[in-house]
VEXDREN-2710 file (C-alpha; in Angstrom, 1 decimal):
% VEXDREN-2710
k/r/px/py/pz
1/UNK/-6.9/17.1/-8.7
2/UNK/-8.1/20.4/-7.2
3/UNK/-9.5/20.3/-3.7
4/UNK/-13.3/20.5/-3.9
5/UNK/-15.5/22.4/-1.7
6/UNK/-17.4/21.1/1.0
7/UNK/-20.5/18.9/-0.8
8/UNK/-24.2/20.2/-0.1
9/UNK/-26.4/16.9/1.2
10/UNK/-27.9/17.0/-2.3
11/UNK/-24.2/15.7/-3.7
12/UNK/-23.6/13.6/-0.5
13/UNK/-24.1/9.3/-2.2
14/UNK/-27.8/8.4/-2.5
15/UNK/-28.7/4.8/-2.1
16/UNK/-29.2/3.4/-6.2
17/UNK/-31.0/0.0/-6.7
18/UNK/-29.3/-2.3/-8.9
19/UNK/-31.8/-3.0/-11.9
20/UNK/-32.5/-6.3/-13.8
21/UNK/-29.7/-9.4/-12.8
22/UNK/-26.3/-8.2/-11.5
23/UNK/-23.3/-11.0/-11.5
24/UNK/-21.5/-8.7/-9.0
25/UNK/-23.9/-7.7/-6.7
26/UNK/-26.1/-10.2/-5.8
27/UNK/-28.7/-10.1/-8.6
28/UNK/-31.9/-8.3/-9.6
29/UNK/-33.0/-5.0/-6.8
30/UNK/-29.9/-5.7/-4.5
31/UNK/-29.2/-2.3/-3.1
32/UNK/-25.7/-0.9/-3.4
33/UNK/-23.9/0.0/-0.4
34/UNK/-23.2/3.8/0.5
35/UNK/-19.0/3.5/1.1
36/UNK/-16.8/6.5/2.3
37/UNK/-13.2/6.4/2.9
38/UNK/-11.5/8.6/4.8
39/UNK/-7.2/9.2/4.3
40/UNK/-5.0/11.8/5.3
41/UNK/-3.6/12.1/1.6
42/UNK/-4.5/10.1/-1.6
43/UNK/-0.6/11.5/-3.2
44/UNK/1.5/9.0/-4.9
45/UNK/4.2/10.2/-3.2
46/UNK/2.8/8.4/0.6
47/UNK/3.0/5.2/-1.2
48/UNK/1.4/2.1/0.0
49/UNK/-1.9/3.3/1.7
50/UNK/-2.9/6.0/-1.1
51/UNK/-2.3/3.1/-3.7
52/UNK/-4.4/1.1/-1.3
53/UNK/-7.7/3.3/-0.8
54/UNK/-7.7/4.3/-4.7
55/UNK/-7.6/0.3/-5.9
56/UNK/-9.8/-0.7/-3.4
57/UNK/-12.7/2.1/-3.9
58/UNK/-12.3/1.1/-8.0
59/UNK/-12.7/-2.6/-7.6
60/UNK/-15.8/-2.0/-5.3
61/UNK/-17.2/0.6/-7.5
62/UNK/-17.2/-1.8/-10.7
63/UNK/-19.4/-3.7/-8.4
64/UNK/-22.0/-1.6/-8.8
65/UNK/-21.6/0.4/-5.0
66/UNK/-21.7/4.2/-4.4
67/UNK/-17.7/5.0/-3.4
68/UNK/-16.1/7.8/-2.5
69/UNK/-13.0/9.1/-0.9
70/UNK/-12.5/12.2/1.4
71/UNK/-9.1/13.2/1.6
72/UNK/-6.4/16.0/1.9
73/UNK/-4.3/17.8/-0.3
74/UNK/-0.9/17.1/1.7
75/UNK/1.8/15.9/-0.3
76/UNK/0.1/16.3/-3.4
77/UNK/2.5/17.7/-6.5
78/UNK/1.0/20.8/-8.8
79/UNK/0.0/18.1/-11.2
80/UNK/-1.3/16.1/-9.1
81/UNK/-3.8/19.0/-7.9
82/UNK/-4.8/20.2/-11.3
83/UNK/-4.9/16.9/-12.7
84/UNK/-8.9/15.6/-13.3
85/UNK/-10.5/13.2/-11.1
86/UNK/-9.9/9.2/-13.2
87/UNK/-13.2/7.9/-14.2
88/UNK/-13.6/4.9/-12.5
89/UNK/-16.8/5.5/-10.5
90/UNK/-15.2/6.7/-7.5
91/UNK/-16.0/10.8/-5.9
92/UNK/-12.6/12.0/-4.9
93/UNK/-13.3/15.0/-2.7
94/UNK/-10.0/16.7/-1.8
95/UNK/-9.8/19.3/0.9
96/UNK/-6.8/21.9/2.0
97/UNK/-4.3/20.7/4.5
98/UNK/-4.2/23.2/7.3
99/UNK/-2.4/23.6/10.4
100/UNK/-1.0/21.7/12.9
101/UNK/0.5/19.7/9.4
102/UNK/1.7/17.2/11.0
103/UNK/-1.8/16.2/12.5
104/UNK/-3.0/16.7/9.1
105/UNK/-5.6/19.0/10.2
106/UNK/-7.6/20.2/7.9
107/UNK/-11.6/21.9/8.8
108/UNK/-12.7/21.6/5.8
109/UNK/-12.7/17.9/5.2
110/UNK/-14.5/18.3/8.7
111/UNK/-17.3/19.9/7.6
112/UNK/-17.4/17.6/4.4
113/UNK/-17.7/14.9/6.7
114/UNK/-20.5/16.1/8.4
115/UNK/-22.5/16.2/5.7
116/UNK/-21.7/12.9/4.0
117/UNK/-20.9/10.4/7.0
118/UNK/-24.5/10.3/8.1
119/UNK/-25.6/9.5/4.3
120/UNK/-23.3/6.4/4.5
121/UNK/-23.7/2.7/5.1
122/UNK/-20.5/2.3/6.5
123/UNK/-17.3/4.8/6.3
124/UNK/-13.8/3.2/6.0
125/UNK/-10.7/5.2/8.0
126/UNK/-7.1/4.7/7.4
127/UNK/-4.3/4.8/9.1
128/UNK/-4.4/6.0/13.4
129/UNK/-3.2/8.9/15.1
130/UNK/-4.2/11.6/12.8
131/UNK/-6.5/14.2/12.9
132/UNK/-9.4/12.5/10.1
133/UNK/-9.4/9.2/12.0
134/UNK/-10.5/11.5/15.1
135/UNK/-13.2/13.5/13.5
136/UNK/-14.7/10.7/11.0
137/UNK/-15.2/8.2/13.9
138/UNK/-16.3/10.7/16.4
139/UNK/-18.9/11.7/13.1
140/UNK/-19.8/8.0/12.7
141/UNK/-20.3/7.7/16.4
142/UNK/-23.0/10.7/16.1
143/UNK/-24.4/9.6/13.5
144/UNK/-25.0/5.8/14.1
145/UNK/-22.5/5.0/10.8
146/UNK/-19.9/1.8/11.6
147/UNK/-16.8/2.3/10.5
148/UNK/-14.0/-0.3/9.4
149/UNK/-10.6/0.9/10.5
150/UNK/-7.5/0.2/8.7
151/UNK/-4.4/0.9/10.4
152/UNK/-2.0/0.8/7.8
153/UNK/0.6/-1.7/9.5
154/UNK/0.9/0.8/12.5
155/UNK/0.0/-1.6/15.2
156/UNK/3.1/-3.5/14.2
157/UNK/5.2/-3.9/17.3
158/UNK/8.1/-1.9/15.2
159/UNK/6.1/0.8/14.3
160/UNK/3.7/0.8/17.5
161/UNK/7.2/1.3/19.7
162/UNK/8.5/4.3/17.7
163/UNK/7.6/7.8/18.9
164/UNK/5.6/6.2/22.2
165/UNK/5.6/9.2/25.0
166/UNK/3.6/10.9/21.6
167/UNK/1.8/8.1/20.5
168/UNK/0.3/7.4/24.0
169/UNK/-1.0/11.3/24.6
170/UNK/-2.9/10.4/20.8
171/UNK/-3.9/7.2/22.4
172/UNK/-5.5/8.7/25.5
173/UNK/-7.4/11.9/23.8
174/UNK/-9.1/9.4/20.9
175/UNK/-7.0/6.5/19.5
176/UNK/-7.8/3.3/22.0
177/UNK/-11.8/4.9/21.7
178/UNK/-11.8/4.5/18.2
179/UNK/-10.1/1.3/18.5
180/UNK/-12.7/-0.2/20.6
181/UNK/-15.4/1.2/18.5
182/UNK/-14.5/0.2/15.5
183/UNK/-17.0/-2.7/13.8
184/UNK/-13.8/-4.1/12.4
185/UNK/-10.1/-3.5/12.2
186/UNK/-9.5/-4.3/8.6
187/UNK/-5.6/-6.0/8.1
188/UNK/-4.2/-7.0/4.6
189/UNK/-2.4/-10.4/5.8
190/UNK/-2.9/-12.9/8.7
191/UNK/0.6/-12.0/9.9
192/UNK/-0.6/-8.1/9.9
193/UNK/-3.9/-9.3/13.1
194/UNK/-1.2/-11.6/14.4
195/UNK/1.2/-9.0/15.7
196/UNK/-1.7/-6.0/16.2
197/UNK/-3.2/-8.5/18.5
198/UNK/-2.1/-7.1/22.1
199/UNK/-2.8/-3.1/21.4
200/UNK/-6.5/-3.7/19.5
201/UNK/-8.9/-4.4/22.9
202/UNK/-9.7/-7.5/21.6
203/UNK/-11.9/-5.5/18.4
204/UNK/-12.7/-7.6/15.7
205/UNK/-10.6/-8.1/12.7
206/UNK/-11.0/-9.0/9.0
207/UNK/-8.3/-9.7/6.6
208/UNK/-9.2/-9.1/3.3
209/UNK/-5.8/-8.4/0.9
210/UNK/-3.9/-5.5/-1.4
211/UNK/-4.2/-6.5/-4.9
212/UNK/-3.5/-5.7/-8.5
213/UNK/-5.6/-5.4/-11.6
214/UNK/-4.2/-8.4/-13.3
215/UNK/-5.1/-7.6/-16.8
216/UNK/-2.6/-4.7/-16.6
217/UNK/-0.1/-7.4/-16.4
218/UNK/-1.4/-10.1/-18.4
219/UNK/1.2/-8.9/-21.6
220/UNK/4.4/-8.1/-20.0
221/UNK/6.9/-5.5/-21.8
222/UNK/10.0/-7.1/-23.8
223/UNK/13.1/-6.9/-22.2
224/UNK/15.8/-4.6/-22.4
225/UNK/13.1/-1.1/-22.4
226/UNK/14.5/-0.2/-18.7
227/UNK/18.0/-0.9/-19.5
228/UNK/18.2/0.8/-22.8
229/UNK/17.3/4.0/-20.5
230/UNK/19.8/3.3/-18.4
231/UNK/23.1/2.2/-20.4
232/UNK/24.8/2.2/-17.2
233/UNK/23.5/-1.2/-16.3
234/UNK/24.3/-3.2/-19.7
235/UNK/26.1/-6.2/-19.1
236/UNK/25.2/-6.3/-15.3
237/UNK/22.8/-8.2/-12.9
238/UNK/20.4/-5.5/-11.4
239/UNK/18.9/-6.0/-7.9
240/UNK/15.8/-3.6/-7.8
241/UNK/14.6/-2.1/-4.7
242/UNK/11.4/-0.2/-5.5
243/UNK/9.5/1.9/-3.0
244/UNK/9.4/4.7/-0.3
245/UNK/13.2/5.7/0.3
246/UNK/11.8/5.4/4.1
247/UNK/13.9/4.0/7.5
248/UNK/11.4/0.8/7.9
249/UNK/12.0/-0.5/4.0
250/UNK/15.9/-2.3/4.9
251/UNK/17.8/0.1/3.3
252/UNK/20.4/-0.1/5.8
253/UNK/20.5/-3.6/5.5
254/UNK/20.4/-3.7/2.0
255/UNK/23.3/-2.0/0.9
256/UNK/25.6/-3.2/3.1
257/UNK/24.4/-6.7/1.9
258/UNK/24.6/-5.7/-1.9
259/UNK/28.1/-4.1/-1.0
260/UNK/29.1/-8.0/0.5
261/UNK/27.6/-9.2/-2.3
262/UNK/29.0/-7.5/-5.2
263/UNK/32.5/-8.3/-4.1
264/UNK/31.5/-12.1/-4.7
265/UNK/29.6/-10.9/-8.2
266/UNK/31.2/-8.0/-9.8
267/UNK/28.0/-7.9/-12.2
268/UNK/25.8/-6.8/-9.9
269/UNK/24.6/-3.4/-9.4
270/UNK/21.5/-1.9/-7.3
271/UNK/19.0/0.2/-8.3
272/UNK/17.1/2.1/-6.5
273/UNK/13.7/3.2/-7.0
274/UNK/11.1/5.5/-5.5
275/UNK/10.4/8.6/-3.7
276/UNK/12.4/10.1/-1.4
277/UNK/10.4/10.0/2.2
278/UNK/13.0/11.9/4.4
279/UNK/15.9/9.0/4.2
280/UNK/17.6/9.6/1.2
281/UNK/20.6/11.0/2.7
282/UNK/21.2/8.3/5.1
283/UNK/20.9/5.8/2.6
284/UNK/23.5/7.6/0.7
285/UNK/25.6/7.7/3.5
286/UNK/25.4/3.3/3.9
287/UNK/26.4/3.6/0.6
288/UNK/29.2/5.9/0.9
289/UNK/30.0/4.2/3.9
290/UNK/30.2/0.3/1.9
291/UNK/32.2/1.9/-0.7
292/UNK/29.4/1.4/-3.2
293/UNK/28.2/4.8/-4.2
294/UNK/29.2/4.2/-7.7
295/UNK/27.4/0.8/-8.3
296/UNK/24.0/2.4/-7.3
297/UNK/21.6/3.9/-10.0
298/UNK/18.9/6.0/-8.2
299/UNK/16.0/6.5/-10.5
300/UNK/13.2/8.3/-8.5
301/UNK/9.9/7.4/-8.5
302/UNK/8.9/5.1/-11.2
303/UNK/5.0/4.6/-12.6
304/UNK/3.2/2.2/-15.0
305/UNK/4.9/1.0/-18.1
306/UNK/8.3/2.2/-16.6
307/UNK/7.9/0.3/-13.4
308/UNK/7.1/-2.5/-15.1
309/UNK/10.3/-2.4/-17.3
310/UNK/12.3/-2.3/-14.3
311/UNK/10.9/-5.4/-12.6
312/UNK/11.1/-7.3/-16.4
313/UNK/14.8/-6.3/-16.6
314/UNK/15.6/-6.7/-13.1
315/UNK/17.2/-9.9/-12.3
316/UNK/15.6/-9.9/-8.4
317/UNK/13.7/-7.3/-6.6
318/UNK/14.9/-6.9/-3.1
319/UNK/13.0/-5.7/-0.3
320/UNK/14.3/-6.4/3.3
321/UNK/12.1/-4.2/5.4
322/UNK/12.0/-3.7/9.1
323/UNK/8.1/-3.8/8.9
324/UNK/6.0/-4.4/5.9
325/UNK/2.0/-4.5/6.5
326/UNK/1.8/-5.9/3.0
327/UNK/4.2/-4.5/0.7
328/UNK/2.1/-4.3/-2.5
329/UNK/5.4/-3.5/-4.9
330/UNK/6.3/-7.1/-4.0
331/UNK/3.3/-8.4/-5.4
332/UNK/3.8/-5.9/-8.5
333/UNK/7.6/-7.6/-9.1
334/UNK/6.1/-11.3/-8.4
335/UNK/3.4/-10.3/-11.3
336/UNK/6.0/-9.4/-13.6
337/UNK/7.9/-12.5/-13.2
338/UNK/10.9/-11.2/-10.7
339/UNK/11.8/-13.7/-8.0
340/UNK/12.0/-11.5/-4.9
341/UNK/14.1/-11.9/-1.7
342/UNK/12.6/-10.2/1.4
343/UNK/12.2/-10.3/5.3
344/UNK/10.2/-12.0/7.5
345/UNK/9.0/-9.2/8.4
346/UNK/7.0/-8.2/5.5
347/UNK/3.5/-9.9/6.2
348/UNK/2.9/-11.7/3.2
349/UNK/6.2/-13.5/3.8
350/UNK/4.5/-16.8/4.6
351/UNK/2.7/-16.9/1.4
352/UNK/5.6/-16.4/-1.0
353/UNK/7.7/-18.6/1.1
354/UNK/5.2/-21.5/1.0
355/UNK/4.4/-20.9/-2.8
356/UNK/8.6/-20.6/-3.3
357/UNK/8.2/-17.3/-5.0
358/UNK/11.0/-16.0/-3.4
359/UNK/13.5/-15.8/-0.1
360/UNK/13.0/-15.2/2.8
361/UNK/15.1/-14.3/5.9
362/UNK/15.3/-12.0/8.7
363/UNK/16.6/-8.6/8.1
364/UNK/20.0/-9.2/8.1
365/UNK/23.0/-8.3/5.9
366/UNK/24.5/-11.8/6.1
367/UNK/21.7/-13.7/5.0
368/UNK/20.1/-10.9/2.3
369/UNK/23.6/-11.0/0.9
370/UNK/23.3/-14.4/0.8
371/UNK/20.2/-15.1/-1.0
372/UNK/21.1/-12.1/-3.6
373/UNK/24.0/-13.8/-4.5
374/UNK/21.9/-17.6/-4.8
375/UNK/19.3/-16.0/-7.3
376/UNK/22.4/-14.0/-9.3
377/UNK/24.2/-16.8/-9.8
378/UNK/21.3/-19.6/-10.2
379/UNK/19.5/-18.6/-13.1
380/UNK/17.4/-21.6/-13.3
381/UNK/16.1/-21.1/-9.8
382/UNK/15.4/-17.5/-10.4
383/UNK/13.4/-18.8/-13.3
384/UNK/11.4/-21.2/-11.5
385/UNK/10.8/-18.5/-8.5
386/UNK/9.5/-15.9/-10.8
387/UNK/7.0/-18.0/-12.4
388/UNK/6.3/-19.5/-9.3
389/UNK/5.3/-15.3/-7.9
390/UNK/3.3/-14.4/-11.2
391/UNK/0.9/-17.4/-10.3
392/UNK/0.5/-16.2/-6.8
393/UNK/0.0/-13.2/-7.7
394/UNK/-2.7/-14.3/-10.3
395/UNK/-4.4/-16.5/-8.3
396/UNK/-4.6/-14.7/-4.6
397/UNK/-4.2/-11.1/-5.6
398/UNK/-6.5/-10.4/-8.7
399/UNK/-8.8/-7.0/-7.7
400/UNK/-11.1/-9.1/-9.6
401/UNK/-11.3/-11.8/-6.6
402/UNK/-10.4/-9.8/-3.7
403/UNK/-12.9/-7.3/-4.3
404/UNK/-15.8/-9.7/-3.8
405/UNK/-14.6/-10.6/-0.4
406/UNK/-14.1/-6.8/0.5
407/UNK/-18.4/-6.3/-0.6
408/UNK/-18.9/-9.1/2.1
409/UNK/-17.3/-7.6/4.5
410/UNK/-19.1/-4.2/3.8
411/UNK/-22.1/-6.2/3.5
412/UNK/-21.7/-7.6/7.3
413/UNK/-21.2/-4.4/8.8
414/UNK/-23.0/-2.2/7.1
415/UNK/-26.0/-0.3/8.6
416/UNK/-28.9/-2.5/8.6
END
């Protein structure tokens, strides 16, 4: 989509009443609620977080609420820019990237906020440390606008270490400030508040969870479409990983696990899945390195009916990351029927572990080789562990329910 100019107060949201009786919003004359969001970059290619805003604006805006999202152009492909705005009831406004990049700077989407901040109810920020979360609190402070803060899994104790000496000078200028101003600090599992606990001030928190529109997965592709695109896997047990090619997702424990594996089960191969985020070539190296180059298909980035081939044909998903605020592809292979095997430190882990959707273990190439080769080999439990995900995933992550409990929490903080 192409970035838009800065909007005039006459295309800022306007307040709408809700006419006659409503079954999402509260019946007859409820008022919608005035929601911005605020990312660094809404590009497929950032994964998780861009996926996130863009579902979670849709399944509000079908309630009947004025939604929009204020981004950046970084990381967006050429069709990506040119491409039209979906219409889903959401106001994508997309503004250049300038310099420093790696701040994600960009003036423009200051001045857009000025403007359509104050004509909010409440503004939701993701992510910390960059340079929108910065100017859209310091806006919402102005202006008298709360704001629900997201932090993307950043306050995970994995993540929160990395880079410190950098991190803290962020801290200092503006990150604890808009930390301890925030109405809420919005987290996607129960696991996710648990471990942001000791760097939040004691703010507030809500968990409301990632979900998927479950009607796109309510008739699932035959079998075989992924495979007969990839010849190279006929006759052999696939073990998907899909997502970021990035150093928190376990790649460096996965393939030397697949690599212990595969000499137990010669039929199994890995394939790889997603966009490369700057670890491609080190994950190619722990494959060199195992002596398994040649059992690895690397597919890129995979979207809609594709991606939901893979997880049909697949006979696990695998996704042994080193920190996972949610992990929304796992909910994607559980909807699709593919038992999973993933770490504890994914933050969903407890709720796939209790509803035996899948295994789950530390990261850890001994016991991710193990539970790859128990699902290869068990068919039956496979079976019973992928049926066992596609309920969960129906009955806790449906936009349908989740986005009721996100209005609440809009509704709570919202200016009065």
């Amino acid at each position: 989509m192409r970035p838009a100019p800065a909007p005039r107060k006459a295309d800022c949201p306007k307040p709408r009443n809700l006419r006659g009786s409503c079954p999402f919003s509260g019946g007859p004359g409820v008022a919608a609620i005035r929601i911005v969001h605020v990312i660094a970059s809404i590009a497929a290619a950032t994964g998780g977080p861009a996926r996130a805003v863009a579902d979670m604006a849709r399944a509000v805006a079908a309630r009947g609420h004025d939604v929009s999202i204020y981004t950046t152009d970084r990381d967006m492909t050429d069709a990506e820019r040119a491409a039209p705005a979906p219409d889903d009831g959401v106001a994508r406004h997309v503004f250049a990237q300038g310099h420093p990049a790696a701040f994600a700077t960009s003036w423009p989407l200051a001045r857009a906020l000025d403007e359509a901040i104050p004509a909010a109810d409440i503004v939701h920020i993701h992510s910390l440390y960059l340079f929108h979360v910065w100017y859209a609190a310091r806006v919402c402070r102005h202006a008298g606008v709360p704001y629900l803060l997201r932090p993307h899994g950043t306050l995970d104790p994995f993540l929160w270490k990395r880079s410190r000496f950098k991190k803290r000078l962020v801290e200092l200028a503006f990150q604890n400030r808009v930390i301890r101003n925030a109405a809420a600090l919005h987290y996607t599992a129960e696991e996710e508040m648990r471990l942001a606990e000791p760097y939040t001030f004691g703010a507030p928190g809500v968990v409301v969870p990632n979900g998927l529109d479950m009607a796109e997965y309510a008739n699932l592709p035959a079998q075989g479409g992924f495979l007969a695109r990839h010849p190279e896997l006929a006759g052999t047990k696939p073990v998907l990983f899909l997502s970021r090619i990035n150093f928190k997702k376990g790649l460096d424990v996965l393939i030397p696990a697949f690599a212990k594996a595969i000499a137990a089960d010669p039929a199994l191969r890995l394939v790889i899945a997603g966009p490369d985020d700057g670890y491609k070539a080190a994950a190619e190296g722990f494959a060199r390195a195992a002596g398994v180059a040649d059992r690895i298909v690397w597919t890129g980035m995979l979207t809609g009916e594709e991606k939901r081939q893979a997880f049909v044909d697949c006979t696990l998903f695998a996704l042994p990351s080193w920190s996972e605020n949610f992990g929304i592809a796992i909910v994607e292979a559980m909807a699709c029927g593919a038992p999973v095997v993933i770490s504890d430190r994914v933050n969903i882990w407890r709720e796939i572990k209790g509803a035996e959707a899948g295994l789950v273990s530390p990261p850890d190439v001994d016991h991710v080789a193990a539970h790859i080769l128990l699902l290869a080999g068990d068919r039956h439990r496979a079976q019973r562990m992928g049926a066992a995900g596609r309920k969960l995933a129906a009955g806790r992550y449906d936009w349908k329910n989740i986005a009721a409990d996100l209005e609440r929490v809009y509704r709570e903080h919202a200016r009065k």
